[in-house]
C-alpha positions as CSV (number, residue, x, y, z in Angstrom):
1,X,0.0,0.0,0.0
2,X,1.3,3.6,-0.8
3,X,2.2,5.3,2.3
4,X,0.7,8.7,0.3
5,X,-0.3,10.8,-2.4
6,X,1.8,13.2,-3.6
7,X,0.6,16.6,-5.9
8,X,3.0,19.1,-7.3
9,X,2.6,22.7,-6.0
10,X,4.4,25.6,-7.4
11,X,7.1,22.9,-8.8
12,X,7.6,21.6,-5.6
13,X,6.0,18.1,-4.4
14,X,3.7,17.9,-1.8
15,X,2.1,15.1,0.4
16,X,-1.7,15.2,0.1
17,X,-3.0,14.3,3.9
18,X,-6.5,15.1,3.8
19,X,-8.8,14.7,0.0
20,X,-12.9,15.4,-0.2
21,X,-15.4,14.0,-2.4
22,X,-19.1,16.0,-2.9
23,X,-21.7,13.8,-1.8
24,X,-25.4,14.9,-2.2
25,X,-23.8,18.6,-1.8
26,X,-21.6,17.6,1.3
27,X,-17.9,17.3,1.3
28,X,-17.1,13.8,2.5
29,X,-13.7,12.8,3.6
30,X,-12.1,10.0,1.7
31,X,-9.9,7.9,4.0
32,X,-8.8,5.1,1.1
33,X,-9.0,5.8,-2.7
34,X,-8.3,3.0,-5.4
35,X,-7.3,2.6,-8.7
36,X,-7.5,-0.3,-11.3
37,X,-4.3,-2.3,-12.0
38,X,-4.6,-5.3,-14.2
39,X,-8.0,-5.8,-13.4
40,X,-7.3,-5.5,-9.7
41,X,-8.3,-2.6,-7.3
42,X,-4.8,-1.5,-5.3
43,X,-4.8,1.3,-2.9
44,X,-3.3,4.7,-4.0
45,X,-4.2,6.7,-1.3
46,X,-4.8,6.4,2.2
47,X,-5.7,9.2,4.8
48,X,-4.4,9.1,8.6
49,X,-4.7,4.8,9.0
50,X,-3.2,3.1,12.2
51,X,-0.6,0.3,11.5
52,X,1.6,-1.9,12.4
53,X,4.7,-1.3,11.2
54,X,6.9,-3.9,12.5
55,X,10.5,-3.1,14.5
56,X,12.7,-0.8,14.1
57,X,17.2,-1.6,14.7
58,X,17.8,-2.7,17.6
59,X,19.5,-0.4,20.9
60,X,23.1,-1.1,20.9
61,X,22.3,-2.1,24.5
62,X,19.4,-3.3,26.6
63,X,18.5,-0.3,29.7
64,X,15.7,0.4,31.5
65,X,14.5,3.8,33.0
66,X,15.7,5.8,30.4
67,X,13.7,8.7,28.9
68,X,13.0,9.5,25.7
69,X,11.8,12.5,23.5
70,X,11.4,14.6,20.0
71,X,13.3,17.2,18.3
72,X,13.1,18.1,14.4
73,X,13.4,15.0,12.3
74,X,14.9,12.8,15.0
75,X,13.1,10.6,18.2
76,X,15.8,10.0,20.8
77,X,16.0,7.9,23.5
78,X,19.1,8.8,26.3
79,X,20.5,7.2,29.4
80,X,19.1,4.3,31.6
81,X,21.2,1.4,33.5
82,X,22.4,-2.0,32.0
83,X,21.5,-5.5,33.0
84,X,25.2,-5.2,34.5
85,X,23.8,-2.5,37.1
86,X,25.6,0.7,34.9
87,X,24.3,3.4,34.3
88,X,24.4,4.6,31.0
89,X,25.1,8.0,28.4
90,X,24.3,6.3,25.4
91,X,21.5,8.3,22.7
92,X,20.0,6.6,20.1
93,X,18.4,8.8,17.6
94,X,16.0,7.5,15.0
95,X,15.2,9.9,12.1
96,X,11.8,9.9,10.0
97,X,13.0,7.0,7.7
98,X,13.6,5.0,10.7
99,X,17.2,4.8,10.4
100,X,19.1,4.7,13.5
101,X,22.3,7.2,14.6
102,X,24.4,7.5,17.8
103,X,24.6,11.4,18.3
104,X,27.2,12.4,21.2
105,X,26.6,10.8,24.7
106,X,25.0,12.7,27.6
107,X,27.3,14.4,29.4
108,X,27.1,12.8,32.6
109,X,25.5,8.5,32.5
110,X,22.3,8.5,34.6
111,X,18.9,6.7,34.6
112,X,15.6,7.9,35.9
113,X,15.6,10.9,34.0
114,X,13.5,12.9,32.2
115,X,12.9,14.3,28.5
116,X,11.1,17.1,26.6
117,X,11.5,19.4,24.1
118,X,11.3,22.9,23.5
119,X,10.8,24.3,20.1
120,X,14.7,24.3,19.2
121,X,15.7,21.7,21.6
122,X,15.4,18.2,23.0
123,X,16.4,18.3,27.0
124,X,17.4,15.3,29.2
125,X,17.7,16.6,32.8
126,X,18.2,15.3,36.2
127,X,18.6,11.8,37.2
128,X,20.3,9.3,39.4
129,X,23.6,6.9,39.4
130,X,25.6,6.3,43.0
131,X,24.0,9.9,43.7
132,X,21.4,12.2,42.6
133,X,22.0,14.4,39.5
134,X,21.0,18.4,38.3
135,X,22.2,17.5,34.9
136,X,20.6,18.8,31.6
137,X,21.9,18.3,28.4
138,X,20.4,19.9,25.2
139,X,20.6,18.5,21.7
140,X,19.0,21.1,18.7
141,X,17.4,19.5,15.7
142,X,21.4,18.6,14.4
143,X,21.7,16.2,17.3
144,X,24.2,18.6,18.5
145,X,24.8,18.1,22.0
146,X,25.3,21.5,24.6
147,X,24.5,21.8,28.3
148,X,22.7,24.3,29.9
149,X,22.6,25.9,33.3
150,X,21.8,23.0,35.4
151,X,18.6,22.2,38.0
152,X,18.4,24.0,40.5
153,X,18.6,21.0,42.9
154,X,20.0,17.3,42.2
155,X,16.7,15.4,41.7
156,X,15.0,12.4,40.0
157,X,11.5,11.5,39.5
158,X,10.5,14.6,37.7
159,X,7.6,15.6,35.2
160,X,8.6,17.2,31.7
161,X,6.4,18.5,29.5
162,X,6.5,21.4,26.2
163,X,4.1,24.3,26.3
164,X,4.6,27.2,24.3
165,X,8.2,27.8,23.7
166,X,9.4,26.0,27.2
167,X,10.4,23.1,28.0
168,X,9.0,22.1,32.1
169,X,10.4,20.6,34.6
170,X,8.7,19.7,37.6
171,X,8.8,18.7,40.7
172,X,11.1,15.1,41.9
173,X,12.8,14.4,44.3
174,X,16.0,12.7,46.2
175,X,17.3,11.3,49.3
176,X,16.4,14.8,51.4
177,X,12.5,14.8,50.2
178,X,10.9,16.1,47.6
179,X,10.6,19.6,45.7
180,X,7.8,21.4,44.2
181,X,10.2,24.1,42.0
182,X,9.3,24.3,38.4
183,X,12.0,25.2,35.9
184,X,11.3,26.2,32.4
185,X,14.0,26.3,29.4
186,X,13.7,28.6,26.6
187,X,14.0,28.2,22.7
188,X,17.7,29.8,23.9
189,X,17.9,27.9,27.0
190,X,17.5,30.7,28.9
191,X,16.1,28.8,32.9
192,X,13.6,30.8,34.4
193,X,11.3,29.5,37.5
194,X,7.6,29.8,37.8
195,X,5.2,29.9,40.8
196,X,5.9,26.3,42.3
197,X,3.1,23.1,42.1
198,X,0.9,23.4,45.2
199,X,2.3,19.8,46.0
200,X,5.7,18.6,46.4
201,X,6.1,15.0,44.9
202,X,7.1,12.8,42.2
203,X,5.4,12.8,39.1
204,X,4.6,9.9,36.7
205,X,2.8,11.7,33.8
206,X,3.0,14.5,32.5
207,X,1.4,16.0,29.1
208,X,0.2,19.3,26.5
209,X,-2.7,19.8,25.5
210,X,-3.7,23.5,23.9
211,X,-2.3,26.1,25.7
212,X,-1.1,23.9,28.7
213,X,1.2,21.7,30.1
214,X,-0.2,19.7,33.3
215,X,1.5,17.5,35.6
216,X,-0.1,14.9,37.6
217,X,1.3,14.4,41.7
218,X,1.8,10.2,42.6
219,X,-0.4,10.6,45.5
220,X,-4.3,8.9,46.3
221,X,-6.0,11.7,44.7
222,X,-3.6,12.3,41.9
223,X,-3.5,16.2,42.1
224,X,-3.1,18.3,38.9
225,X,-1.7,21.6,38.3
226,X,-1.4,23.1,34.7
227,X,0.8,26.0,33.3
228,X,0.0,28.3,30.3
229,X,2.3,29.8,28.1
230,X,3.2,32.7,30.1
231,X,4.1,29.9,32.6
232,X,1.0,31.3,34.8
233,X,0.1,27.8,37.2
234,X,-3.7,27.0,37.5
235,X,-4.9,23.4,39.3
236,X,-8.1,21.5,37.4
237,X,-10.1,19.1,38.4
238,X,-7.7,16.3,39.8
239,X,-7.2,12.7,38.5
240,X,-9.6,11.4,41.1
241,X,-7.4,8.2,41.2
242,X,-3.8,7.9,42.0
243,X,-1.6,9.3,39.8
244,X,1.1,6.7,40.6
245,X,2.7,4.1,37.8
246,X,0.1,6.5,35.1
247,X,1.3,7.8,32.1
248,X,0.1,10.3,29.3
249,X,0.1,11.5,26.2
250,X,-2.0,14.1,23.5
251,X,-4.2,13.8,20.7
252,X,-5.8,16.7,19.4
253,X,-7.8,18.9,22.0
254,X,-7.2,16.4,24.6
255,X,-4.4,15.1,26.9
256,X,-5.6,11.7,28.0
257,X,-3.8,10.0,31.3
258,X,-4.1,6.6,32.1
259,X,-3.0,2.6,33.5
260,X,-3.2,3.8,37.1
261,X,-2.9,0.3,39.6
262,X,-5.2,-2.6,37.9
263,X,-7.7,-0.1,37.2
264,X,-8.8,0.8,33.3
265,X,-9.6,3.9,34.2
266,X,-8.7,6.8,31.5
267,X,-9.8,10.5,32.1
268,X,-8.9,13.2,29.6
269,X,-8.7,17.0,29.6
270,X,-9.8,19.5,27.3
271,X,-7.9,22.7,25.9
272,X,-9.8,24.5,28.6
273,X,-9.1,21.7,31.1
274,X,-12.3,20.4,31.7
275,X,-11.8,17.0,32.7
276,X,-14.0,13.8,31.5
277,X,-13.9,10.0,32.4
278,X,-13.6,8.3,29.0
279,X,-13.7,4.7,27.6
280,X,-11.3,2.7,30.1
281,X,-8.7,1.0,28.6
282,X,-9.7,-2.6,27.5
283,X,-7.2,-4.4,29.7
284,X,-6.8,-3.5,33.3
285,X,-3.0,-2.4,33.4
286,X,-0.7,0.1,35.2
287,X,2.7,1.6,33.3
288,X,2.0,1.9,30.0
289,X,4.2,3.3,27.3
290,X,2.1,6.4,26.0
291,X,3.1,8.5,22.5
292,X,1.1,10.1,20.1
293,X,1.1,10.0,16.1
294,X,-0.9,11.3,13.7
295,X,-5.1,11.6,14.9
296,X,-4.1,8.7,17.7
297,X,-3.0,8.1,21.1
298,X,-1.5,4.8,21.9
299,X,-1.4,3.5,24.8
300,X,1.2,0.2,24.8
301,X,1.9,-2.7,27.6
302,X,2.0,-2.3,31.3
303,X,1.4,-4.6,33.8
304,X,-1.4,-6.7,35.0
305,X,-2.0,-8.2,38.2
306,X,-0.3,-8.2,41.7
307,X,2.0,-10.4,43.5
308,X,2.7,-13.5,41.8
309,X,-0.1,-12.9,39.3
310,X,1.5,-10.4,38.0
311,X,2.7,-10.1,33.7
312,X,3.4,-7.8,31.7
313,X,1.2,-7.0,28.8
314,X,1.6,-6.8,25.1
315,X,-1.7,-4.8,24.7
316,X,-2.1,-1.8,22.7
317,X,-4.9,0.9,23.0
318,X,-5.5,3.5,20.6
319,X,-7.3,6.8,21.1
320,X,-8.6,9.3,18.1
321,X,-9.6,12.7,18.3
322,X,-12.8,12.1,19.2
323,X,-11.4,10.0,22.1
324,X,-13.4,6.9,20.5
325,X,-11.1,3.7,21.7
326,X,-9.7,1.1,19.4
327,X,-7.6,-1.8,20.2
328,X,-4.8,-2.3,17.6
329,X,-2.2,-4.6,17.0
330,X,-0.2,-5.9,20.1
331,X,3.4,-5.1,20.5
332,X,5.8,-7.8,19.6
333,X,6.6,-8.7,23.3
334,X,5.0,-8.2,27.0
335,X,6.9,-5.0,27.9
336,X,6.3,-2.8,31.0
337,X,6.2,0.9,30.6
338,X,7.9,1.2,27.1
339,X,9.3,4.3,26.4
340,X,8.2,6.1,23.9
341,X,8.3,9.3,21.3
342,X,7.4,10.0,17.5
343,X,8.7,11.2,14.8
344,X,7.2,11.6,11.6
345,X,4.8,8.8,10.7
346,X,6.2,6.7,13.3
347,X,5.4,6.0,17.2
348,X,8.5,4.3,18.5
349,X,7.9,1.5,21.9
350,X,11.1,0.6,23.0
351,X,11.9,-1.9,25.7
352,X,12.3,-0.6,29.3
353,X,13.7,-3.8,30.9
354,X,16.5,-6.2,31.4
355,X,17.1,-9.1,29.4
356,X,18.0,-9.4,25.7
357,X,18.6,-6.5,23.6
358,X,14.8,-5.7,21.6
359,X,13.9,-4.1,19.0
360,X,11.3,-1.5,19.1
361,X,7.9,-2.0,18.1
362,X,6.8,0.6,15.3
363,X,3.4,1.8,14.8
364,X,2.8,3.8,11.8
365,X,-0.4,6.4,9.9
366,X,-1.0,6.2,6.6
C-alpha cells in the first residue's frame, strides 16, 4: 500500500493528507482511494490509518529507566542502566525514515531521567547513578549536543512537559524529600522558575494539550496543576485516582492519562481543562508506554495483576480525536512501561527492561 499521495505545487511536491469528495452537496472525507491495475483494485491513497509497522534496529544495548523524546526529524532515546547495574550515556536517535544514529553521549550517564523538548531543543535533565544528578543536556534538531545551566537541585522522579516555547520541569525528588520548583527552558535555554506546584512529589505523567502543560502528583487523589504559556500555574479538576505508575500523552484537543494500579480507568482534559472520564482502557494495566502519532493516542503494555499474578502486557490501545477507543495490533513482546516518542509517521515503543537487547515496536499512519 502507498504510504501517500503526492501533488506538485508551485514545482515543488507535496504530500496530500486530507482529499474530499461531494456527496449529495456535502464534502465527505475519503480515507482510502483505489485505482485499477490489471484488473485489480490496489490502494493509492490512504488518509491518517493506524498500523503496524513492525520493529525498528535494535539499541546497541538493553537499559531500562531511560527517557526519551522529539526534536526536528529525530526521536531519541538517552541514558538508563544495564543489565550489569551501569548506568548509562548512550542516545540513540532515530530519524523519519527510521534509520538509527548515535549522536554524542550525555554528558554525565544517569537513569531515571527525564525528556522534553522545547521548540529548538530536546532536553534530558536530572537523574540518578551512586547519587542524585541536576544534569541537563540539550541537543538542537542537528543532534548537537550543549549543556545548559543546570537544575536547580539534584533530583529524580521529575515531570517534563513542552508548552509554548518552554520546556517544564517539575517537581522530583532525592534522598532529602521532595521539591515542588518548576524550571522552564527557553528556545535559547534561557532557565527561568515559575510559581511552584501546590504539592511537592514525584510525578509519573505529564502531558500538552492547547495552551497547557499539566503535571499529575503520585499521591491517592492524583492532584493536577497546569501551566499556560506565560508559565501562569492553575490546578483543574484532579485525576480522582492515583496518579502513581500512570502515564500520558495528546491527541488533538485532549491530553488523556491513564493505566493507574489494575484499574482501566482513562480521564482526559480539554484545551480548557475540563476533565472527562472516557472509555477505560480494555485491559486492566498500570505503566504503560504512552506517545502520540498522527489523529491517535497509543497506549502500549504495562502490567497486570499483583504479587505472583502479575505479567506484563503486550496490549495496545489507541485513542482518536474524538477519544473513541480502538484496540490495535499488540506489541511484539509483553513489555512494562515502554518508552516512547514519535517522529514523523512513526510511534516508537522501546523496551524498558532487562534481558535481551529488543527491537522497538513501530506503529505507523498512513
Amino acid at each position: 500500500m502507498a504510504k501517500g499521495m503526492w501533488i506538485g505545487v508551485g514545482s515543488v511536491a507535496k504530500k496530500v493528507s486530507k482529499m474530499y469528495i461531494g456527496v449529495g452537496g456535502v464534502a465527505r472525507k475519503v480515507k482510502k482511494a483505489y485505482i485499477g491495475v490489471n484488473g485489480v483494485a490496489r490502494c493509492f491513497f490512504s488518509s491518517g490509518e493506524l498500523s503496524y509497522y513492525g520493529t525498528a534496529t535494535a539499541f546497541s544495548a538493553n537499559r531500562h529507566n531511560y527517557a526519551a523524546t522529539t526534536i526536528g526529524n529525530y526521536a531519541l532515546f538517552g541514558g538508563g542502566q544495564t543489565a550489569s547495574s551501569t548506568y548509562s550515556s548512550v542516545v540513540e536517535a532515530y530519524n523519519k525514515s527510521l534509520v538509527k544514529s548515535t549522536p554524542t553521549a550525555l554528558s554525565v550517564s544517569r537513569y531515571n531521567l527525564r525528556a522534553t523538548s522545547n521548540a529548538s531543543y530536546a532536553l534530558f535533565a536530572g537523574g540518578y547513578t551512586s547519587s542524585y544528578k541536576n544534569t541537563v543536556d540539550a541537543y538542537n534538531s542537528s543532534l548537537t549536543r550543549s549543556t545548559p545551566s543546570t537544575l536547580s537541585s539534584i533530583r529524580d522522579g521529575m515531570g517534563a512537559a513542552r508548552v509554548g516555547g518552554y520546556a517544564l520541569f517539575a517537581g522530583g525528588g532525592n534522598s532529602g524529600g521532595y521539591t515542588n520548583v518548576v524550571e522552564a527552558y527557553n528556545a535559547s535555554l534561557t532557565k527561568t522558575t515559575p510559581t511552584a506546584l501546590s504539592f511537592s512529589n514525584n510525578i509519573d505523567a505529564s502531558a500538552s494539550v492547547g495552551s497547557y502543560a499539566l503535571f499529575a502528583e503520585v499521591g491517592s487523589a492524583g492532584t493536577t496543576n497546569a501551566y499556560n504559556a506565560s508559565l501562569a500555574r492553575s490546578t483543574p479538576a484532579t485525576l480522582g485516582f492515583s496518579g502513581s505508575d500512570i502515564n500520558a500523552t495528546t491527541v488533538g484537543n485532549y491530553a488523556i492519562f491513564a493505566g493507574e494500579d489494575d484499574s482501566n480507568t482513562v480521564v482526559s482534559y480539554n484545551s480548557s481543562l475540563t476533565k472527562s472520564t472516557i472509555s477505560g482502557l480494555s485491559v486492566s494495566r498500570r505503566d504503560v508506554g504512552a506517545t502520540t502519532v498522527g489523529d491517535y493516542a497509543l497506549f502500549a503494555g504495562g502490567r497486570t495483576g499483583t504479587g505472583s499474578s502479575a505479567a506484563n502486557s503486550n496490549v495496545v490501545d489507541a485513542y482518536d480525536a474524538s477519544l473513541v477507543r480502538t484496540t490495535t495490533n499488540s506489541l511484539s513482546s509483553a513489555l512494562q512501561r515502554p518508552e516512547a516518542a514519535s517522529v514523523g509517521d512513526y510511534a516508537i515503543f522501546a523496551a524498558n527492561r532487562y534481558g535481551s537487547v529488543l527491537s522497538p515496536d513501530v506503529y505507523q499512519v498512513i
